[in-house]
N, C-alpha and C positions, 0 to 999 in steps of 0.2 A: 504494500500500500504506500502512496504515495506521504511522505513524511507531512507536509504542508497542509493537509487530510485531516490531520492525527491533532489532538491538544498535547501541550507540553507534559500532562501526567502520561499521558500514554505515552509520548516518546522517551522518558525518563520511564519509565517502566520497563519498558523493550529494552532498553541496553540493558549488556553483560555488568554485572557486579563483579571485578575482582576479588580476589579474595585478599586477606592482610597478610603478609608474605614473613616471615623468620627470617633477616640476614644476621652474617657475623659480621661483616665489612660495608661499608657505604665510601663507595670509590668516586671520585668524582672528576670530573676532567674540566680542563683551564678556562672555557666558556661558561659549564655551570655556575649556578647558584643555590646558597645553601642560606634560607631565610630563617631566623631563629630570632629568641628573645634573651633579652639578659635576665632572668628571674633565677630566684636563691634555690632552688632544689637542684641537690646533688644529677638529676637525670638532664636536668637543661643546658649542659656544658657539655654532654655525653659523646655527642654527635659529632662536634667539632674539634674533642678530644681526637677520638678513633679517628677523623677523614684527615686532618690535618696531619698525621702521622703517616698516615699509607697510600695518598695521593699528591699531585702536583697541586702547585699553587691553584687556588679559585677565587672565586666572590661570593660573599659575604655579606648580605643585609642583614644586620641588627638592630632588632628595634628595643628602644628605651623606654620602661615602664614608666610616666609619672603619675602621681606624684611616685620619687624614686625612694625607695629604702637601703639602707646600708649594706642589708648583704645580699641584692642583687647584684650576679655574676659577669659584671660589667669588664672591671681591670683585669679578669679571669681570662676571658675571651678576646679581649685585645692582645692579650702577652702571649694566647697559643696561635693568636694571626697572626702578629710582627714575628714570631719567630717561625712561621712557615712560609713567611712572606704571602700571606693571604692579604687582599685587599680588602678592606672595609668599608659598607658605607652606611649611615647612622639612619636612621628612622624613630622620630618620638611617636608614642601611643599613650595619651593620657584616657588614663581611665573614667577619671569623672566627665570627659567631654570627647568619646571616642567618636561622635560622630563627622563622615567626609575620610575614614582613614584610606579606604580604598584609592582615592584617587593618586595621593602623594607614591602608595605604595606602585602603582602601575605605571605612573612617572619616573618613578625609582627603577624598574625593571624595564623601561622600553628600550635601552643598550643590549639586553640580556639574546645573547645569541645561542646558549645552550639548554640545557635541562633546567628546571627549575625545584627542588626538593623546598619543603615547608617541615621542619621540623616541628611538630606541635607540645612537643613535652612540656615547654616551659611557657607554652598561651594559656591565655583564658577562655574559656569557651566563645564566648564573644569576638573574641578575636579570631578565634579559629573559624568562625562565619564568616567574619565580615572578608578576611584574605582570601577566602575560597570563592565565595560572593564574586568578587571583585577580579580573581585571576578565572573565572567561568565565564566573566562577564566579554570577555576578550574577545576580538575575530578567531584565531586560534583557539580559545576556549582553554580547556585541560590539555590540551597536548607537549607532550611533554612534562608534565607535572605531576611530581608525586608526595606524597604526606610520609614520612619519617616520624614513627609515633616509639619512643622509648620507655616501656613499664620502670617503674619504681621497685626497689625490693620490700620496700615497708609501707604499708598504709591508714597512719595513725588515721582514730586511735584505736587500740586494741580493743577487743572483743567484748575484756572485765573491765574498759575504762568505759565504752558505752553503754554498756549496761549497766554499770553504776550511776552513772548520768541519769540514764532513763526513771532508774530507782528513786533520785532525786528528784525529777517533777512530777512523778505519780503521789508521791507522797507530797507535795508541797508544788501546787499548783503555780505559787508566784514566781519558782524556779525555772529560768530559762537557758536552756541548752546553747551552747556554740561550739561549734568542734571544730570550724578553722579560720569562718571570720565571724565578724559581729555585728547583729543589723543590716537592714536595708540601707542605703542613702535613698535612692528612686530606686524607681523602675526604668530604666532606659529604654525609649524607641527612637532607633537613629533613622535619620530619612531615606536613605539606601538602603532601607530592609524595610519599609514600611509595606504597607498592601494595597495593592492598585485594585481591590474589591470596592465594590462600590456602598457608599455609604446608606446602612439601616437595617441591614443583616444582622442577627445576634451572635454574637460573642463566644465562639470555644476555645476558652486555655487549654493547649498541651503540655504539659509541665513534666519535668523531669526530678521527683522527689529527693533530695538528699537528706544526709544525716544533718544538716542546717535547715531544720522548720521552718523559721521564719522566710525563707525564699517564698515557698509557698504561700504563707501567710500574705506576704506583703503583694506577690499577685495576686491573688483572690481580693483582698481589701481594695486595690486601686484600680486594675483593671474591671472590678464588677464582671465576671464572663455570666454569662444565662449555661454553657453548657463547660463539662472540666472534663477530660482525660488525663490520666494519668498513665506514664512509661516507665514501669521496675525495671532495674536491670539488674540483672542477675550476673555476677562475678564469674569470670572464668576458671580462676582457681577455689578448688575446695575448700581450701581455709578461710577464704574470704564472705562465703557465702552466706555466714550469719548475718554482713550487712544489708541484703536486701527487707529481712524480717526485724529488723531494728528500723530499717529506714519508713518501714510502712508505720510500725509502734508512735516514733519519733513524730511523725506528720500525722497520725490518727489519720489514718488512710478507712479504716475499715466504715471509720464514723462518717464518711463524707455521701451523703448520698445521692443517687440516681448520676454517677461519676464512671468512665468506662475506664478499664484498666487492661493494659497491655503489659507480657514479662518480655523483655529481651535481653539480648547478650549486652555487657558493658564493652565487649571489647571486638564481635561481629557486628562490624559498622551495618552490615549488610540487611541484617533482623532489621536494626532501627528503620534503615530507609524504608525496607518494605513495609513495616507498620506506619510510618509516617503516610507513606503513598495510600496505603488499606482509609486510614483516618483522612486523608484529603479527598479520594474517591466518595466515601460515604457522606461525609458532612459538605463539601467546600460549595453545593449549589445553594443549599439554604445555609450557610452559616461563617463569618469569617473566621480564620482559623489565627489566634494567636499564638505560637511555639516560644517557649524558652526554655532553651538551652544549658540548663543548669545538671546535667547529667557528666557523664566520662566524656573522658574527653573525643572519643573517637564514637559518641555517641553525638558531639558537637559537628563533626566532619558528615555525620550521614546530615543533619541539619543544614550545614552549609552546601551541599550538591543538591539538596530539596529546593533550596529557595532560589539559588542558582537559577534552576528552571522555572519555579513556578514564586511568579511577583505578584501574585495574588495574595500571599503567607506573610505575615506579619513575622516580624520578628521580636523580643520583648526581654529584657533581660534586668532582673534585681540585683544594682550595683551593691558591691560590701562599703556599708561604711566603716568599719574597720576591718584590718587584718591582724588574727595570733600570730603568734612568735615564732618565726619560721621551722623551728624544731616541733612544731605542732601537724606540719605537711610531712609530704614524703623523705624517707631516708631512701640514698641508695642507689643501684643501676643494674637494672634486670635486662630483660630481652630487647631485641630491639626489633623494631617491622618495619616494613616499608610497605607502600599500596601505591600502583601505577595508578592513576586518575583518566589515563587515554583515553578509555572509553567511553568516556563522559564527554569525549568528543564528538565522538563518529558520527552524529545527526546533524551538521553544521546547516545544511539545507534548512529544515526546520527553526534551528536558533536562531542564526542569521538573513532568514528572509531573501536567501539567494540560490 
């Protein structure tokens, strides 16, 4: 059938799903780019540890979190590029006013004559939308582009510290949980992820429940939706899997009614898409669909190749007004994956109107 035929879910449906790939090595040659963030977890230097060691010089787009904290991995990442002779070039992302990042970043990459890898270990979810957003939005599109997502070996906090927690606001109501930031600031809706639905439809939040309730809370209070889904994800490794049943505890998920709920993998980007896409086929004629991205991180990648296609989908996201003490995130440096995005090309007829 002819692509042009077709709506943008159907043609995002029809392509191939890669799968997310186990490397030991990420090689990179002299026209690539290796796009990453300075943030404090042991995994967000990972990348450029390993490539900087066992390839020729590259580039280097780093971008600067503000506002900045002291132990993001800033003078880290400069000292293993000046000594591989990698080029740098700087990129800020301030968090409390992220919106328009796209554009600087695709100004930033219109030199780029090779591959383009996105290491997302050390983004925020949001951010991991909006670059993907933004390098989709391209004549090219995904081609060439891949996502570099590195696990953590520890994923505070432990199992008897959230359940202790838990213990504490069941017993004493006025007690409230934080497990790695604190607070709402807003709710952020930047203008390049808004939804080109038209306005008087009612309202469905897709939310991404964490062990931080108040996410939840503070979309539900400001956005008012009429209709809420809910996306569990379920940990790929066995010892992690106590947190999907704390995450539901933590949010009073059980108590939310006439709420649809979907399980998926945290770490098979591929589940999320396809239940995102199941949820936009069913609801998106009567209903606008707000998504936020407050899930894993490679739960945020299936989110950004959603909206990618379909500009109808809002995007919505509850900034932390603060952040814990960076020994309260991840320790550590586990597996590393990589995921080709190419296929997220192949329909350029369609995207492109040519």
């Amino acid at each position: 059938m002819n692509s042009s035929l077709r709506t943008p879910e159907e043609v995002l449906s029809a392509l191939s799903k890669p799968d997310l790939l186990p490397v030991n090595n990420l090689t990179l040659e002299p026209d690539d780019w290796l796009i990453l963030c300075a943030g404090f977890e042991e995994r967000a230097i990972a990348s450029i540890e390993q490539s900087a060691a066992n390839t020729a010089p590259f580039n280097v787009l780093l971008v600067h979190y503000e506002p900045a904290i002291a132990a993001n991995k800033v003078a880290t990442i400069e000292e293993i590029c000046n000594g591989a002779g990698i080029k740098i070039t700087h990129l800020t992302y301030d968090r409390q006013d992220p919106a328009g990042f796209g554009e600087p970043l695709l100004e930033t990459l219109r030199s780029c004559r090779g591959r383009l890898f996105v290491d997302i270990s050390g983004m925020s979810r949001l951010l991991i939308v909006q670059t993907l957003v933004a390098l989709g939005t391209r004549r090219e599109g995904f081609a060439g582009c891949f996502v570099v997502y590195i696990e953590a070996e520890n994923y505070p906090p432990s199992q008897k510290e959230a359940e202790a927690e838990l213990n504490k606001s069941e017993s004493d109501p006025s007690f409230q949980i934080f497990f790695l930031s604190s607070g709402v600031s807003e709710v952020t809706l930047v203008p390049e992820l808004a939804s080109r639905t038209l306005v008087g439809l009612q309202n469905r939040l897709v939310a991404f429940p964490s062990l931080d309730a108040h996410q939840l809370i503070a979309l539900r209070a400001e956005l008012q939706p009429s209709r809420l889904t809910v996306i569990e994800g379920i940990p790929p490794d066995q010892h992690n899997q106590w947190r999907e049943k704390v995450i539901a505890l933590v949010n009073h998920l059980d108590e939310i009614s006439q709420s649809d709920r979907y399980r998926v993998s945290t770490l098979r980007y591929g589940e999320t898409l396809d239940g995102l896409l199941e949820i936009y086929r069913k609801h998106s004629v009567h209903e606008r669909l707000l998504i936020s991205p407050t899930g894993s991180k490679m739960q945020a990648v299936a989110v950004g190749i959603l909206r990618a296609y379909l500009d109808d989908v809002q995007i919505v996201y509850p900034t932390p007004r603060d952040f814990l003490k960076p020994e309260r995130y991840t320790s550590g440096v586990s597996k590393m994956h990589l995921l080709s995005l190419e296929s997220f090309s192949n329909d350029r007829t369609h995207r492109f109107g040519i």
